[in-house]
C-alpha positions as CSV (number, residue, x, y, z in Angstrom):
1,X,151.6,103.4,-0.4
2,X,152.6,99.7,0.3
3,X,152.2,97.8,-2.2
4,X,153.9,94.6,-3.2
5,X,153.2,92.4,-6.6
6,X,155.4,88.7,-7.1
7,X,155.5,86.6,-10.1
8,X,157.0,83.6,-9.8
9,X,157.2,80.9,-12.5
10,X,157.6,77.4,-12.8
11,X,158.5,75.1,-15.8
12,X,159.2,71.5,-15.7
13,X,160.2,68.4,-18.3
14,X,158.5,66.0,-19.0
15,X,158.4,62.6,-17.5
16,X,159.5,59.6,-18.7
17,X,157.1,56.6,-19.6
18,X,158.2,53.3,-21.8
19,X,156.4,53.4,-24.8
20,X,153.4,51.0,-25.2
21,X,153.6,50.6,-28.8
22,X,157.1,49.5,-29.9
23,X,158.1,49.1,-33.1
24,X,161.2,47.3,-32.4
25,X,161.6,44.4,-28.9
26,X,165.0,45.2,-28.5
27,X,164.5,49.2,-28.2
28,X,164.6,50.3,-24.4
29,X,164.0,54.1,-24.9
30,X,161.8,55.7,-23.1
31,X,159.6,58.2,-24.1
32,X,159.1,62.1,-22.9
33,X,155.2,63.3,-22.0
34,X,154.4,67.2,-22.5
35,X,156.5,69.9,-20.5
36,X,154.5,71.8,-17.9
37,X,154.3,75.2,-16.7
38,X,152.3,77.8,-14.7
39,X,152.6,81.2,-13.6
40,X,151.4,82.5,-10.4
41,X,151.1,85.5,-9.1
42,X,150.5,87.5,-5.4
43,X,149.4,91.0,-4.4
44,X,149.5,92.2,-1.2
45,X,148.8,95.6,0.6
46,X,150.2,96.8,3.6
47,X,148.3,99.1,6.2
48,X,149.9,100.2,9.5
49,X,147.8,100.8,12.7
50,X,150.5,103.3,15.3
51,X,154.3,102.0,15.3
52,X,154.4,98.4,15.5
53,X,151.0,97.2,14.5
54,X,149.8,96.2,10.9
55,X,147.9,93.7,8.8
56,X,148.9,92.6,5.8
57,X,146.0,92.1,2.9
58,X,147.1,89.9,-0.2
59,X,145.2,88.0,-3.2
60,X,147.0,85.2,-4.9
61,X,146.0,83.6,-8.3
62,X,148.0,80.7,-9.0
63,X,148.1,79.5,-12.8
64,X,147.2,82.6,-14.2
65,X,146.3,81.1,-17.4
66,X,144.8,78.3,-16.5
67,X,147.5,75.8,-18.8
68,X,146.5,71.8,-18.5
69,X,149.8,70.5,-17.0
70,X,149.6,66.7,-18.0
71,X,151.7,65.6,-15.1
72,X,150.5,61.2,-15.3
73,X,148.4,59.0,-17.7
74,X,145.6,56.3,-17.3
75,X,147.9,53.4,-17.5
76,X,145.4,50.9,-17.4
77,X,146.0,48.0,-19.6
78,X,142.4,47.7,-20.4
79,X,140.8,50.2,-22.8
80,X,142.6,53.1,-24.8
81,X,144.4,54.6,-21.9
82,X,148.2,54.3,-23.0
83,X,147.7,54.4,-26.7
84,X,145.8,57.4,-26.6
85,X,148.1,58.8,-24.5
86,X,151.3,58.1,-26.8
87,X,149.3,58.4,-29.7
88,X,147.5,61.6,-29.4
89,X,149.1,63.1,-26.2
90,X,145.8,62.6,-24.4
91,X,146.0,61.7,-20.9
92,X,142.7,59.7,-20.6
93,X,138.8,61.0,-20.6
94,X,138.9,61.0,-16.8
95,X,140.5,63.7,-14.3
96,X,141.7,61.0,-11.9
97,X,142.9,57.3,-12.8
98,X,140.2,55.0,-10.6
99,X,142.8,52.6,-10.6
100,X,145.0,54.0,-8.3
101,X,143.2,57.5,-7.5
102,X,146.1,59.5,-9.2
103,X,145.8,62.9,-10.5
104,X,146.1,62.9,-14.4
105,X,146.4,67.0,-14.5
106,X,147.8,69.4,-12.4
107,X,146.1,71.8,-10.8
108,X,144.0,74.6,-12.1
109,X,143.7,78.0,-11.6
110,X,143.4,79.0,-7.8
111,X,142.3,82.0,-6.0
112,X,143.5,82.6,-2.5
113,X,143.0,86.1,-0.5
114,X,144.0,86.6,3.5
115,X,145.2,88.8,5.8
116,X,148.4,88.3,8.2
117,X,148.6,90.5,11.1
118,X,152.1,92.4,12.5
119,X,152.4,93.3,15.8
C-alpha cells in the first residue's frame, strides 16, 4: 500500500501600514496588521500498472481551516475604510478594494484532486 499524506504550513507577519489616526505629527511608526496563517494538506495514492507504468491519484485541501488571512485594507480616503481597519482590525465590508481591484483576504479553503501518470 502506497500511500503518501504532506502537511505543510505557512505563517507570516503582518504588514506594515502608517497609521491613519495619529495622536502625535511628529510620530513616524508604522503600524503592524494581523499575522496570517494556513495549513494545507495533500494525499496521494499510488497504483502500479506492470514495471514501469503508474498513475498517481492525490486530493489536496489547501487552508484546512478555512482562517481569514487579512493580507491588505480598503485604503480609500473616502468612507470608513482605514479607521475601521486600525480601529477595529476590519479590513473593509467588501472582498476586493474597487479602487484598485486588490484582494483584501487571502484565499479560502481550496479543494484540488488529479491524477499524474508514470511511465
Amino acid at each position: 500500500m502506497d500511500i503518501q499524506l504532506g502537511l505543510l504550513g505557512t505563517f507570516e507577519t503582518g504588514f506594515l501600514y502608517s497609521p491613519i489616526i495619529i495622536e502625535n505629527e511628529r510620530d513616524r511608526a508604522l503600524l503592524t496588521g494581523p499575522s496570517n496563517s494556513q495549513l494545507d494538506l495533500r494525499l496521494e495514492k499510488r497504483f502500479f500498472f506492470g514495471q514501469r507504468l503508474g498513475v498517481d491519484i492525490y486530493f489536496d485541501v489547501t487552508n484546512i481551516f478555512d482562517k481569514k488571512n487579512v493580507i491588505a485594507y480598503d485604503s480609500n480616503p473616502i468612507g470608513p475604510g482605514p479607521f475601521l481597519f486600525q480601529e477595529r482590525g476590519i479590513p473593509g465590508t467588501r472582498l476586493v478594494n474597487s479602487q484598485n481591484g486588490q484582494v483584501l483576504y487571502g484565499p479560502a479553503r481550496n479543494v484540488y484532486f488529479g491524477a499524474r501518470f508514470n511511465f
